[in-house]
N, C-alpha and C positions, 0 to 999 in steps of 0.2 A: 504494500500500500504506500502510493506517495501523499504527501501534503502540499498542497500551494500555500504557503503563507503570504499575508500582505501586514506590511510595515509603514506606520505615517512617520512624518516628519517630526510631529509632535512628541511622538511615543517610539522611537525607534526600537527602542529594548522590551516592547510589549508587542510584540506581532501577533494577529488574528488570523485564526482557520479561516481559510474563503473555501477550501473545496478538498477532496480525496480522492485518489481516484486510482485503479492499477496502472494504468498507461501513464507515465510521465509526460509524453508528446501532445497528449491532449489537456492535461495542466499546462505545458509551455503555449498550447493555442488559447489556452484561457486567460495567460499572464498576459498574452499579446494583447488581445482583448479590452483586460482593465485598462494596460496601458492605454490605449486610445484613448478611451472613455477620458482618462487622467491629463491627456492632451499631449501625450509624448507619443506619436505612431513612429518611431526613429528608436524607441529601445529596443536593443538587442539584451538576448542572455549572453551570461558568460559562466565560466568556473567562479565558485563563491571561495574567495582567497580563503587560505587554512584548510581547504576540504577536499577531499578526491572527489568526491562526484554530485555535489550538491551545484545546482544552478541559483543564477539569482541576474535579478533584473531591476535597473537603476530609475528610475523616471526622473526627468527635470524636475516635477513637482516635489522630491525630495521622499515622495512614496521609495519602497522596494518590497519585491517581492523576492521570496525563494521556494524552490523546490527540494523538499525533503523526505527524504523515505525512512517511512515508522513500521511499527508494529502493525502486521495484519489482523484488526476487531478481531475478539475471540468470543 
């Protein structure tokens, strides 16, 4: 199971659940997504520094999002 989290500007160190989902590709089409909405259609993902495989995505607005893989609900 992945996470997409989103992160404001105000609260950087409280990030919130936006979704879950098995497929990561379809969280990074989701991230793409908010971003728009957020006015940045120009973010890209990248490698989230310190981590092998965790994504993360920057907005102008100072939002970020990442992608994180948890525990599959039991």
């Amino acid at each position: 199971m992945y996470r997409l989290l989103l992160a404001s500007p105000r609260q950087p160190e409280a990030p919130r659940l936006v979704a879950e989902h098995l497929d990561p590709a379809w969280l990074k089409q989701r991230g793409y997504e908010i971003a728009r909405t957020l006015g940045d259609a120009a973010a890209l993902w990248a490698a989230r520094p310190g981590t092998e495989r965790q994504l993360a995505l920057h907005c102008r607005t100072g939002h970020a999002l990442a992608i994180v893989s948890g525990q599959p609900p039991q």
